[in-house]
PyMOL Python script that loads the backbone (N, CA, C, O; Angstrom):
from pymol import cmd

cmd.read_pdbstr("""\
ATOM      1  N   UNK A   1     171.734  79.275-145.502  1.00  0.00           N
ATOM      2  CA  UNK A   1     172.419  78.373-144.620  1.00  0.00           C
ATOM      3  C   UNK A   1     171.514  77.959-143.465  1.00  0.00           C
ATOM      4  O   UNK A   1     171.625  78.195-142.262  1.00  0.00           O
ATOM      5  N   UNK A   2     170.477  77.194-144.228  1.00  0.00           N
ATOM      6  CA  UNK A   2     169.215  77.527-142.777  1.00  0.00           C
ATOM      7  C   UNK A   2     168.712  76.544-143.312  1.00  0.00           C
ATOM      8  O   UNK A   2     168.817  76.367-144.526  1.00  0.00           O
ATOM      9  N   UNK A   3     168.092  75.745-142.548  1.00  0.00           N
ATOM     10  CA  UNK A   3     168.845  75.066-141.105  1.00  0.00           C
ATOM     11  C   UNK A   3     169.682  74.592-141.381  1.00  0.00           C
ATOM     12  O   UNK A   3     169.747  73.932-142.417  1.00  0.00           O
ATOM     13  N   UNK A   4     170.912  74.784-140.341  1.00  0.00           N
ATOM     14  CA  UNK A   4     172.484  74.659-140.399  1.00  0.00           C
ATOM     15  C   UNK A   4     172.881  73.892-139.152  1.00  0.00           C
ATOM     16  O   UNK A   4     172.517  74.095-137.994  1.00  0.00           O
ATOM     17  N   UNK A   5     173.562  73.128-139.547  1.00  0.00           N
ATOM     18  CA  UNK A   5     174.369  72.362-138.613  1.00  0.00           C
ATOM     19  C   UNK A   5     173.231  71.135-137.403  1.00  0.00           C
ATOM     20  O   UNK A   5     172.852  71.176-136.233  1.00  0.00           O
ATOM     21  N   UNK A   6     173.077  70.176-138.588  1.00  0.00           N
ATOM     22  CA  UNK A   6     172.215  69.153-138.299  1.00  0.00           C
ATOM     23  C   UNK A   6     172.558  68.444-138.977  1.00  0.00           C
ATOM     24  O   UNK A   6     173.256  68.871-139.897  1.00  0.00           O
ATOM     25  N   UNK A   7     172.279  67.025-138.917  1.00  0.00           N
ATOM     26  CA  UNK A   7     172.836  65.870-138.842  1.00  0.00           C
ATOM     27  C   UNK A   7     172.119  65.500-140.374  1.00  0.00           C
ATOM     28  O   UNK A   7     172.434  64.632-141.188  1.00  0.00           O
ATOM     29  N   UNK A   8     171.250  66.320-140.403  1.00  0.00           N
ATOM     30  CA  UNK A   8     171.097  66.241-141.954  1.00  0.00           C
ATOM     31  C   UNK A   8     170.493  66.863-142.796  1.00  0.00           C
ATOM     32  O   UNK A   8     169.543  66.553-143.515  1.00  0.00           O
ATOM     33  N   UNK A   9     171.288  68.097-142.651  1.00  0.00           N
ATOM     34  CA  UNK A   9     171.392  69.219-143.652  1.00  0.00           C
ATOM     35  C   UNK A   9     172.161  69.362-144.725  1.00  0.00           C
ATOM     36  O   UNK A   9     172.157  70.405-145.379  1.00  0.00           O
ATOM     37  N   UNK A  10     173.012  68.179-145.065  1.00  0.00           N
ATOM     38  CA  UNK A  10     174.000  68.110-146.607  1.00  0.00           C
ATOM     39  C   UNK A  10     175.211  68.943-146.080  1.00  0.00           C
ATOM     40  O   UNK A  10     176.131  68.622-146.832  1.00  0.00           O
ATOM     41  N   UNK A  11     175.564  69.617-145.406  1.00  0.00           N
ATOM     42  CA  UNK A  11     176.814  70.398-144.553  1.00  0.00           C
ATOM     43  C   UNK A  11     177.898  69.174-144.818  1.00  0.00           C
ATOM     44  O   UNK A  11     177.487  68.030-145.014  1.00  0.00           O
ATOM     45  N   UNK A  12     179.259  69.480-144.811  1.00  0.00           N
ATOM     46  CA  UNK A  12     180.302  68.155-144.420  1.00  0.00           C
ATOM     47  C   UNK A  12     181.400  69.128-143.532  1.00  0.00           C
ATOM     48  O   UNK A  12     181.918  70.147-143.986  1.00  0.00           O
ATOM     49  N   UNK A  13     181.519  68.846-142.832  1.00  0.00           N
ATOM     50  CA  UNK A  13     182.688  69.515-141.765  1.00  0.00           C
ATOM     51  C   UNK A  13     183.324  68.634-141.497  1.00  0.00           C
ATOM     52  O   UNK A  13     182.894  67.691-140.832  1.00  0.00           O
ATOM     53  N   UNK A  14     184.866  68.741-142.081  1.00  0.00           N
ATOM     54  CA  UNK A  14     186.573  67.964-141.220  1.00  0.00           C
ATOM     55  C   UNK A  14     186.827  68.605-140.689  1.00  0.00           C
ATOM     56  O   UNK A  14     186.711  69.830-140.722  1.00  0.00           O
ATOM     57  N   UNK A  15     187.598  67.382-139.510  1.00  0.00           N
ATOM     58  CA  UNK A  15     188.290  67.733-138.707  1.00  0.00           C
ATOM     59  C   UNK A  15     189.202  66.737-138.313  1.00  0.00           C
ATOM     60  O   UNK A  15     189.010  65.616-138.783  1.00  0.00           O
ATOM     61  N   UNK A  16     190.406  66.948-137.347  1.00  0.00           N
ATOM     62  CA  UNK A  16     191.262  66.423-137.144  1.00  0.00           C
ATOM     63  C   UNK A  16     191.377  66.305-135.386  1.00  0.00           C
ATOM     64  O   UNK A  16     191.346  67.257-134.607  1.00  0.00           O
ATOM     65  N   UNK A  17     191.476  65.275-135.141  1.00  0.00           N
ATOM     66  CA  UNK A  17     191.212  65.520-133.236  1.00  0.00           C
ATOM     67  C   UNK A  17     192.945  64.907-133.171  1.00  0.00           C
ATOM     68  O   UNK A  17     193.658  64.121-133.795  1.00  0.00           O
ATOM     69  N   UNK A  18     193.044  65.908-131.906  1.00  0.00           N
ATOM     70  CA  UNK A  18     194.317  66.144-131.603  1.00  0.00           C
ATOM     71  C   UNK A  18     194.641  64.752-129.999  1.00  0.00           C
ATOM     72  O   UNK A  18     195.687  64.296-129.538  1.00  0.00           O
ATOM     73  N   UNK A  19     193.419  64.561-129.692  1.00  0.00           N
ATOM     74  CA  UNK A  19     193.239  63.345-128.497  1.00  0.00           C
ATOM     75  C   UNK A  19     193.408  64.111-127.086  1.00  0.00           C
ATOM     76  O   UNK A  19     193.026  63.616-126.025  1.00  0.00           O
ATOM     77  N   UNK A  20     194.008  65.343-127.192  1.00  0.00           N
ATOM     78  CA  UNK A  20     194.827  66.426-126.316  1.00  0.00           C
ATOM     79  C   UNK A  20     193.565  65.897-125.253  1.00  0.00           C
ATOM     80  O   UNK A  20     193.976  65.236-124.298  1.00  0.00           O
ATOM     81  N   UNK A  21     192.265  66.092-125.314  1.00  0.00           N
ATOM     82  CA  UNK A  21     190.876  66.840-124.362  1.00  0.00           C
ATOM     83  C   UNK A  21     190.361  65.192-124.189  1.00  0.00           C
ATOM     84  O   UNK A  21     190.004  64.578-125.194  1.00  0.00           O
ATOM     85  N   UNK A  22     190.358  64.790-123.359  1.00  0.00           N
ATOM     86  CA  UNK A  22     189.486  63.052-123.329  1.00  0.00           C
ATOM     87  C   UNK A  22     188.022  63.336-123.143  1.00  0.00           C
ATOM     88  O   UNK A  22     187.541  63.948-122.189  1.00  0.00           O
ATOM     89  N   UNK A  23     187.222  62.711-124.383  1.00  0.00           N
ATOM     90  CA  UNK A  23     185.874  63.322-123.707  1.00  0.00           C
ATOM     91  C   UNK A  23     185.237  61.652-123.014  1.00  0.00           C
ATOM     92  O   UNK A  23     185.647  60.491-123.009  1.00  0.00           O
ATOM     93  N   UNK A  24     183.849  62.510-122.409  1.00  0.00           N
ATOM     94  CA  UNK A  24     183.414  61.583-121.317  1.00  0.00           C
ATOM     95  C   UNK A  24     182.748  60.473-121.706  1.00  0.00           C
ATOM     96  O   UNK A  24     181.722  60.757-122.325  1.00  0.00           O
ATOM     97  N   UNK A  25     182.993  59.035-121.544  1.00  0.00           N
ATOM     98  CA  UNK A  25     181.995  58.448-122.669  1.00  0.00           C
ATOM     99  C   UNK A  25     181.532  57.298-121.614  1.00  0.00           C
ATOM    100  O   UNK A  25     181.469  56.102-121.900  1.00  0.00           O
ATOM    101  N   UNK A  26     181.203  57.892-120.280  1.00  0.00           N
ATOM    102  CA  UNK A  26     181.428  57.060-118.970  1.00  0.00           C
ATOM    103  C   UNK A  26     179.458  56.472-119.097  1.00  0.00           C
ATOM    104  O   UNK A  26     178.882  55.610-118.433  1.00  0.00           O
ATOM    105  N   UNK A  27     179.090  57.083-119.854  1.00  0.00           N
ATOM    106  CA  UNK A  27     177.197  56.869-120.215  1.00  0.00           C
ATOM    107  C   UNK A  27     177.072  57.225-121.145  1.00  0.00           C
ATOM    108  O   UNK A  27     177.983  57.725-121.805  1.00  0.00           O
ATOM    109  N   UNK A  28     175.673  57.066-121.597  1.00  0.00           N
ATOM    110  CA  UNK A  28     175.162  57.021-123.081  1.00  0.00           C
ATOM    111  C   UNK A  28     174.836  58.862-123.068  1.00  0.00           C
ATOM    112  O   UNK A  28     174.877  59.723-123.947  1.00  0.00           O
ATOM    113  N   UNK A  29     174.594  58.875-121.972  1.00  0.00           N
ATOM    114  CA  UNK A  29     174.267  60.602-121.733  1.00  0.00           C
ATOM    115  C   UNK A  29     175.440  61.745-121.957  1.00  0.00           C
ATOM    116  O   UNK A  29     175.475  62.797-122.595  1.00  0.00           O
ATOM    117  N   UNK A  30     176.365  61.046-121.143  1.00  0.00           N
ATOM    118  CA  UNK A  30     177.445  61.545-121.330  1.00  0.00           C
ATOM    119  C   UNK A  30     178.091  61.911-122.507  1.00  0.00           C
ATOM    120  O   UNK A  30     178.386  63.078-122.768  1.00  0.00           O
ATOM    121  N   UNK A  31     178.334  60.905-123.266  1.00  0.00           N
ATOM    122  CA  UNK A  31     178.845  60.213-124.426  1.00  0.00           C
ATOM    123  C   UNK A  31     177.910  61.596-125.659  1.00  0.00           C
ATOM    124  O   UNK A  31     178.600  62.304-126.393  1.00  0.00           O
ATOM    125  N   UNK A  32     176.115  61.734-125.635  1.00  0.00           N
ATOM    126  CA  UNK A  32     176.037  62.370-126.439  1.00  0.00           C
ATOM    127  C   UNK A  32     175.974  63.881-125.912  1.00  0.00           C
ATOM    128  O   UNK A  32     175.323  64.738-126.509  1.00  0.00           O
ATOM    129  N   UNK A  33     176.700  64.136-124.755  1.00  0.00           N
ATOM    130  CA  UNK A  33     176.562  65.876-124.467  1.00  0.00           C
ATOM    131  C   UNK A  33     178.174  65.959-124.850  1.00  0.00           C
ATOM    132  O   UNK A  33     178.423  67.152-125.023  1.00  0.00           O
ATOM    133  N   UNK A  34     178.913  65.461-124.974  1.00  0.00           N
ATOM    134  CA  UNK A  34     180.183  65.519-125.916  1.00  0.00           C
ATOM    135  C   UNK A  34     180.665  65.706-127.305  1.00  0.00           C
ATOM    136  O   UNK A  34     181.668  66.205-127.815  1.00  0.00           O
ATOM    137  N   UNK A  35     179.361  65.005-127.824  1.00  0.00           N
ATOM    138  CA  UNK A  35     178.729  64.978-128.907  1.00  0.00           C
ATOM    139  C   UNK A  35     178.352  66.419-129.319  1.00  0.00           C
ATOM    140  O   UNK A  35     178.955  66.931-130.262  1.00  0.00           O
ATOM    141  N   UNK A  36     177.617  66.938-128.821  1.00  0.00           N
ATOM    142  CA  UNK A  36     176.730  67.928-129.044  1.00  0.00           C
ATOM    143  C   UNK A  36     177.874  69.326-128.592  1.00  0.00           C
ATOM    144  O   UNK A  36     177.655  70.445-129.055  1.00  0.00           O
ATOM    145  N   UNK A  37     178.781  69.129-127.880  1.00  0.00           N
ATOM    146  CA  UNK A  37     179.728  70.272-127.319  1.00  0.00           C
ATOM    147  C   UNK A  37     180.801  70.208-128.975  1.00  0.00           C
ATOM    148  O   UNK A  37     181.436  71.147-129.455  1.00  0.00           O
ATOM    149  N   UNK A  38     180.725  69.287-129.331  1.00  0.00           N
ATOM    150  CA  UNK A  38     181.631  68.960-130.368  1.00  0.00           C
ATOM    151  C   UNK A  38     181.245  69.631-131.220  1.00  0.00           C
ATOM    152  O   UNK A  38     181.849  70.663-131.513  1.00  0.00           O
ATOM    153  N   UNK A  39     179.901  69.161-131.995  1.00  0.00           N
ATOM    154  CA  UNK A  39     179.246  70.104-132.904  1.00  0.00           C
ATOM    155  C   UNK A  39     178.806  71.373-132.892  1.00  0.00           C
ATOM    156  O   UNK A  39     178.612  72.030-133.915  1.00  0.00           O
ATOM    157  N   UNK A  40     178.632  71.772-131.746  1.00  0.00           N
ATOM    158  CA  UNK A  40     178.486  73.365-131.209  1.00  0.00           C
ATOM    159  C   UNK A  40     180.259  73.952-131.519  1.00  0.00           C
ATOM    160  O   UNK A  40     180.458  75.013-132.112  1.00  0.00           O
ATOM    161  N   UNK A  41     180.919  73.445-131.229  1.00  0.00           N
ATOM    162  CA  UNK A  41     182.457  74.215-131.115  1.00  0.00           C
ATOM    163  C   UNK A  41     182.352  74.302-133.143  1.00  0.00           C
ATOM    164  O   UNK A  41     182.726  75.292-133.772  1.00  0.00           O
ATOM    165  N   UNK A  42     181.662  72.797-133.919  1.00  0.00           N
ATOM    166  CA  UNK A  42     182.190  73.572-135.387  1.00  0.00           C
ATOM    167  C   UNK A  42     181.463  73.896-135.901  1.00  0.00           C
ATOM    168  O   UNK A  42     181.552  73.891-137.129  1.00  0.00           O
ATOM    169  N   UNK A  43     180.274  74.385-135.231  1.00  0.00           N
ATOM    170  CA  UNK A  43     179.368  75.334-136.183  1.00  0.00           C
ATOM    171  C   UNK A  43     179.976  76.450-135.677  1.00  0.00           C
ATOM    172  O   UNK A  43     180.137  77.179-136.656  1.00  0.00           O
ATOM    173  N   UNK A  44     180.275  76.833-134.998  1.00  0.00           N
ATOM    174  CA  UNK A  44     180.979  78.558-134.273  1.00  0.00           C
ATOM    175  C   UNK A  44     182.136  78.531-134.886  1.00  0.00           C
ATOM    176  O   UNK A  44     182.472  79.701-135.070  1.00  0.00           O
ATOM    177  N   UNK A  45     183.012  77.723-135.346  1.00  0.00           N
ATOM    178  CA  UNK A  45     184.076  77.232-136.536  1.00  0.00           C
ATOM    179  C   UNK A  45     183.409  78.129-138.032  1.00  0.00           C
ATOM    180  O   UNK A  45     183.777  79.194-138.527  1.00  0.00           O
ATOM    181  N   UNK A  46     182.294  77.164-138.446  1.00  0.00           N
ATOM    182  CA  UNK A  46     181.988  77.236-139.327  1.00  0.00           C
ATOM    183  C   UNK A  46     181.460  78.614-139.539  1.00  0.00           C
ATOM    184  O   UNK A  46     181.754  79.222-140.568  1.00  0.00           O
ATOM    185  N   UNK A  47     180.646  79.177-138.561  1.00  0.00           N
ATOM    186  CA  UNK A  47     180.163  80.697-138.495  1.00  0.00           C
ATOM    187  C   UNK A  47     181.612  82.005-138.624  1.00  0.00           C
ATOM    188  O   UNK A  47     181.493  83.189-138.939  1.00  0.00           O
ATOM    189  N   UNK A  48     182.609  81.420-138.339  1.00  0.00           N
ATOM    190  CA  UNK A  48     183.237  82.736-137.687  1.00  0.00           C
ATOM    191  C   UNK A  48     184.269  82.483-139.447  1.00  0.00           C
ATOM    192  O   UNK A  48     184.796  83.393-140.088  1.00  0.00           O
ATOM    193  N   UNK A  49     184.263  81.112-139.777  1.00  0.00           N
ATOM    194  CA  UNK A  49     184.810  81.597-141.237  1.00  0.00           C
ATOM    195  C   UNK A  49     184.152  81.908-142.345  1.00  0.00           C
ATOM    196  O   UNK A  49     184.640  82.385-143.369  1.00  0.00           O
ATOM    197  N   UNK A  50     182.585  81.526-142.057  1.00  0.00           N
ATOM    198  CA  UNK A  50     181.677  82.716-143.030  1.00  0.00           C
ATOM    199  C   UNK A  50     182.091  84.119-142.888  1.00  0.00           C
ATOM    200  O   UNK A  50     182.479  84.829-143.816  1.00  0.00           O
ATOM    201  N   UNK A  51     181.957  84.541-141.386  1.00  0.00           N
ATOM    202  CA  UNK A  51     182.140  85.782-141.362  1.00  0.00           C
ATOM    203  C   UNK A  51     183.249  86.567-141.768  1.00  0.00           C
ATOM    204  O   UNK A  51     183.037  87.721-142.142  1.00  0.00           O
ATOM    205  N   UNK A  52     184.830  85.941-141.744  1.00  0.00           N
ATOM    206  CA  UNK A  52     185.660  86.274-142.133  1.00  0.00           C
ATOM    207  C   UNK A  52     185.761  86.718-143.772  1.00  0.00           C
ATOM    208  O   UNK A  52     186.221  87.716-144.327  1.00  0.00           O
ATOM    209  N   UNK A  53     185.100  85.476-144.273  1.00  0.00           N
ATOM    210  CA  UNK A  53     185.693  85.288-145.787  1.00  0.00           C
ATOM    211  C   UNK A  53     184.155  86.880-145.771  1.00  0.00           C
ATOM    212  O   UNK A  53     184.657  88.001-145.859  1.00  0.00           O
ATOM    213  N   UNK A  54     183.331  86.869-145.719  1.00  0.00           N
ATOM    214  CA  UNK A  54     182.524  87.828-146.174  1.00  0.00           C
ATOM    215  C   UNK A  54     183.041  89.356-145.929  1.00  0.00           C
ATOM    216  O   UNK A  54     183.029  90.151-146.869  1.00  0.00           O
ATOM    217  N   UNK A  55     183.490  89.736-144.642  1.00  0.00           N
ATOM    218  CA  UNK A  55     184.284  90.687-144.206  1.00  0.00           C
ATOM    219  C   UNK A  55     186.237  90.554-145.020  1.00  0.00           C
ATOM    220  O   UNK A  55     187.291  91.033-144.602  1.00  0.00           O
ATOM    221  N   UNK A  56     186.050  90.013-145.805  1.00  0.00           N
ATOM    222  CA  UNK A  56     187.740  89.884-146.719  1.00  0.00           C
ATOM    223  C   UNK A  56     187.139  90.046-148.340  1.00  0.00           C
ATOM    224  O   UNK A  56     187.794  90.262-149.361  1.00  0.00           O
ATOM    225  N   UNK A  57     185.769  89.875-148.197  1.00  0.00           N
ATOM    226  CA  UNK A  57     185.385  89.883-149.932  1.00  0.00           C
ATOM    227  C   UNK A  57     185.367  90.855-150.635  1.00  0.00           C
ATOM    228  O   UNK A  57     184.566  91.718-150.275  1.00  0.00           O
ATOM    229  N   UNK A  58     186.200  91.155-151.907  1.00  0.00           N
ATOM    230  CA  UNK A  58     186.200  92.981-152.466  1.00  0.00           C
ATOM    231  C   UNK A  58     184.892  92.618-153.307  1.00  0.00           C
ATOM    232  O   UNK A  58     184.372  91.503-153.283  1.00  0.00           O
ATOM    233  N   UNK A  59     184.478  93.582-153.972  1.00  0.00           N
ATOM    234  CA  UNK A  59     183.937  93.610-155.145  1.00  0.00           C
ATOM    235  C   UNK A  59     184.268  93.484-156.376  1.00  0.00           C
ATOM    236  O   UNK A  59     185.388  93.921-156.642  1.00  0.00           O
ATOM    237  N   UNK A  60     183.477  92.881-157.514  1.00  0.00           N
ATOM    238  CA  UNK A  60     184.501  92.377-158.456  1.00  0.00           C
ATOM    239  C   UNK A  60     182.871  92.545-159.389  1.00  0.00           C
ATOM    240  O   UNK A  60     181.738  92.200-159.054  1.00  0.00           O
ATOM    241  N   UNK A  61     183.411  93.260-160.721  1.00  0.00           N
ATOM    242  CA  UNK A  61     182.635  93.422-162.331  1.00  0.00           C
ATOM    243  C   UNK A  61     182.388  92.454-162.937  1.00  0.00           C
ATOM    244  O   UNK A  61     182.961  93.055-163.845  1.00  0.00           O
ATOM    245  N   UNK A  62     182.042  91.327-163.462  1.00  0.00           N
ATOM    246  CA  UNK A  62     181.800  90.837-164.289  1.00  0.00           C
ATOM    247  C   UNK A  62     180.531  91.088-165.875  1.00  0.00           C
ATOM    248  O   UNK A  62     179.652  91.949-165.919  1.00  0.00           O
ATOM    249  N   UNK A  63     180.696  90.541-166.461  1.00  0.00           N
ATOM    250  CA  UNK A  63     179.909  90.841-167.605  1.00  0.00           C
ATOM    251  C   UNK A  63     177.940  90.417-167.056  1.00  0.00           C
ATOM    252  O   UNK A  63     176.932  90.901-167.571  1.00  0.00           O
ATOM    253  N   UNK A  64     177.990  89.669-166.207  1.00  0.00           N
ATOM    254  CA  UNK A  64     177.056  89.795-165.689  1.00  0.00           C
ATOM    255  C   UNK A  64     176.327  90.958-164.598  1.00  0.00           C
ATOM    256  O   UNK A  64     175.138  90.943-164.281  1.00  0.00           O
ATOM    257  N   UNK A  65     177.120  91.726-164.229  1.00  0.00           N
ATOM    258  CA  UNK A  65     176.801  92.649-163.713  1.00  0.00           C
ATOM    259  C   UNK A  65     178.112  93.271-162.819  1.00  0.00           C
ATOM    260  O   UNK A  65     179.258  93.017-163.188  1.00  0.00           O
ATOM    261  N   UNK A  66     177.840  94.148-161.556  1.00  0.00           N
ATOM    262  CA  UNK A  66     178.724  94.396-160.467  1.00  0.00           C
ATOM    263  C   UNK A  66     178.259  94.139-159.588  1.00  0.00           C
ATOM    264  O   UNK A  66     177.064  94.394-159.434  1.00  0.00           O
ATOM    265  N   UNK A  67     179.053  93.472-158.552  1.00  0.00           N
ATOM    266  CA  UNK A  67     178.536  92.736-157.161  1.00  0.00           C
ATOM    267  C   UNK A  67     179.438  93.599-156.109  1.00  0.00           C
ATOM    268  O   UNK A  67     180.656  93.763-156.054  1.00  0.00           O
ATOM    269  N   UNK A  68     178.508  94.024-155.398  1.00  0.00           N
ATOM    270  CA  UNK A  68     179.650  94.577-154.575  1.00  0.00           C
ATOM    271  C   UNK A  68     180.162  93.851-153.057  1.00  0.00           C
ATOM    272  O   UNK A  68     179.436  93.126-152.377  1.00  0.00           O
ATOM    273  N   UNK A  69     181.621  94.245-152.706  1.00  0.00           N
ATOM    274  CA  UNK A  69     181.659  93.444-151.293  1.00  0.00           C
ATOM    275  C   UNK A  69     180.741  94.206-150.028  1.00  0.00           C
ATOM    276  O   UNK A  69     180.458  95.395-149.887  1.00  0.00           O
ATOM    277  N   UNK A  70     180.334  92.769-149.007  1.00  0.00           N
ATOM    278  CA  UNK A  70     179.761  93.330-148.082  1.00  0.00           C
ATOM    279  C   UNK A  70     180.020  95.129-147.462  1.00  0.00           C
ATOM    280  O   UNK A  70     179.331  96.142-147.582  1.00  0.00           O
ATOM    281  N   UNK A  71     181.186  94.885-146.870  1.00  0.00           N
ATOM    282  CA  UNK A  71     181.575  96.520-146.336  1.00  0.00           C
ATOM    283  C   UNK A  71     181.730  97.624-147.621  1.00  0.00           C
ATOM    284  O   UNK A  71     182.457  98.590-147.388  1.00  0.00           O
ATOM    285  N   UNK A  72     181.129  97.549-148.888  1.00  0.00           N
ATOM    286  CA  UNK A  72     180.506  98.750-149.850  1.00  0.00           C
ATOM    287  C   UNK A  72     179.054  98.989-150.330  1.00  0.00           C
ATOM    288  O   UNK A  72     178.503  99.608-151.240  1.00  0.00           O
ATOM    289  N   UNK A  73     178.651  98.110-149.160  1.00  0.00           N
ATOM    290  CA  UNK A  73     176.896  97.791-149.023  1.00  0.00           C
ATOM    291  C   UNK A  73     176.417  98.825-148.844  1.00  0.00           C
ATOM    292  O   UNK A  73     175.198  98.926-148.708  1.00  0.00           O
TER     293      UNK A  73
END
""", "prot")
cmd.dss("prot")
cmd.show_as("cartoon", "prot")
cmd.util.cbc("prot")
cmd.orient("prot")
């Protein structure tokens, strides 16, 4: 997952904006540090449900071998 979370790394992240938070789009500067707070909030999205699903993964046999889950490492 390296390099992750760049504008063009093949990644696709949805989302749904709620309008709740107005961001600042008062300059071009502005406009892309909103930008960049945006994409920082869904890579830490994207990180914390790697980590989940890896910390929820059992181990499982297949005919190809046994894989085990992370926490029987």
């Amino acid at each position: 997952m390296s390099p992750s979370h760049t504008l063009a790394d093949g990644d696709t992240v949805f989302a749904l904006a709620t309008g709740a938070v107005v961001l600042d789009r008062s300059s071009e500067q502005a406009r892309q540090v909103s930008l960049i707070t945006l994409q920082s909030a869904a890579a830490d999205a994207v990180r914390l449900a790697v980590l989940d699903g890896v910390a929820a993964a059992e181990s499982i046999t297949t005919v190809a071998g046994t894989y085990p889950a992370y926490g029987a490492v």
